[in-house]
N, C-alpha and C positions, 0 to 999 in steps of 0.2 A: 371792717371788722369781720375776723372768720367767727367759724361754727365755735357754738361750746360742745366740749367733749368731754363728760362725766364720766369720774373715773370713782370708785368707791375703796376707800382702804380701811382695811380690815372688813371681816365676814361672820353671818352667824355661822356657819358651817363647814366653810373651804378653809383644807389645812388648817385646822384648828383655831379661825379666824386671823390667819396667817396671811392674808393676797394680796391684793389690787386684785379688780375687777373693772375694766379687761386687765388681761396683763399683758395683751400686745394691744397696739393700734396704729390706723395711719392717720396724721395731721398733717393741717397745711398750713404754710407761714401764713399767720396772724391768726389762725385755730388757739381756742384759750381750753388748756389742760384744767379739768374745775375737779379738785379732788373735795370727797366726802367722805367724813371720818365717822366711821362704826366703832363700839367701845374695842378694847380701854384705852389707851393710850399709844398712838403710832406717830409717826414722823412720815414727812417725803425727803430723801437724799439725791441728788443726782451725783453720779459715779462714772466711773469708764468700765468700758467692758474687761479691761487688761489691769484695773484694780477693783473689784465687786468689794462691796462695802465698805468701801472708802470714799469721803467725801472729794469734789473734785480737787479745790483749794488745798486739801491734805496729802494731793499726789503730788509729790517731786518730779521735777521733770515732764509735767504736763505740758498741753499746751495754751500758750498765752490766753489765746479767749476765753479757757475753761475757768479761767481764776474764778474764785465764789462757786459757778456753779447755782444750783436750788437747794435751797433749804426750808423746807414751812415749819420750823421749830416745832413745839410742845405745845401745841399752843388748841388743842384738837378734845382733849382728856374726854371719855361719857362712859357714864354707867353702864347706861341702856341707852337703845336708839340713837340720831346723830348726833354729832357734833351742836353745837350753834352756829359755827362759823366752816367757811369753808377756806380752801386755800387756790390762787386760781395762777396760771402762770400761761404767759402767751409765747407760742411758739413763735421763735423767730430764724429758725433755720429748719427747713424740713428736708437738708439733705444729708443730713447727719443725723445716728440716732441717738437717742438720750436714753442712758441706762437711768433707773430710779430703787433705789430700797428705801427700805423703813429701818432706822436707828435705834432703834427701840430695843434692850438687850440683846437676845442674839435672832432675833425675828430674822435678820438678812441669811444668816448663816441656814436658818428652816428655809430660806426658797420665798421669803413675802419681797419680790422683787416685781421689776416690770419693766416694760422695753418699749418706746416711741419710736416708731419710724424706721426700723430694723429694713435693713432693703429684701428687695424681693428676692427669694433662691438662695439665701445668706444660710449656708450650713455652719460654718467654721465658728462662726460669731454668736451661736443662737445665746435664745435665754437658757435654757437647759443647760449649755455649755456654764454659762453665769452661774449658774444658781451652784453648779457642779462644784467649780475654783471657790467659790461663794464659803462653800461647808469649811474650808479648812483655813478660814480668815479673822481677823478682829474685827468687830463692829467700829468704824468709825463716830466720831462726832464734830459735826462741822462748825460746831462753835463752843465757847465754853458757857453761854448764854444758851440754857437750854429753849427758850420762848425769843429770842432771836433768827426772823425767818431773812430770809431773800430771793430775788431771784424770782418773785411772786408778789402776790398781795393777801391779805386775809379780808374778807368780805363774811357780811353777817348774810345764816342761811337762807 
């Protein structure tokens, strides 16, 4: 069993509680992603870098293993303070990295994204560049089932 590596989405403060926090990191295969939901309402997506806000499963022409993808649905909702539940998903390739937004209206399109495992010296590919192609896209949804997660598990906090 790797490390857990707490990731918090949504904020009281950053971009308008817009983030992830971190919004980079490094993991190691069998490192478990544990995200923590700040109000109101956010999603985790995983995406490609060369389709930002789109779910993987929703890219044509992806590739085979990406099918599904992550998904923590709706499943997060709070007033105040956190979630109850959190969403945890285990890395099992850490030589690839994993783009992530939030579904949530046009949150992806503001920059609430975030990047695993990004390699070292990587200009071409940054988050910046993402968040950038980001602005002028549709928010996907990767299921029609919005409480519909995968790719993870939901664990009480």
């Amino acid at each position: 069993t790797g490390t857990i590596q707490r990731i918090t989405v949504g904020s009281p403060t950053a971009n308008n509680g817009l983030s992830f926090s971190p919004e980079t990191l490094r993991a190691a295969k069998g490192d478990i992603l544990e995200f923590h939901f700040l109000p109101k309402n956010h999603s985790v997506v995983q995406s490609s870098f060369d389709a930002p806000c789109v779910p993987l499963q929703a890219n044509p022409g992806g590739p085979a293993d990406a099918e599904g993808g992550v998904f923590s649905g709706f499943n997060f909702a709070t007033q105040e303070g956190q979630a109850d539940n959190v969403f945890r998903v285990e890395v099992t390739d850490d030589t690839k990295p994993m783009w992530l937004y939030c579904s949530q209206g046009d949150h992806c399109q503001k920059g609430m994204s975030m990047v695993v495992n990004l390699p070292e010296g990587e200009v071409e590919r940054s988050l910046e560049r993402y968040r950038e192609v980001a602005k002028g896209t549709r928010t996907g949804q990767p299921s029609e089932d919005p409480e519909a997660s995968r790719g993870g598990e939901i664990r009480v906090n």
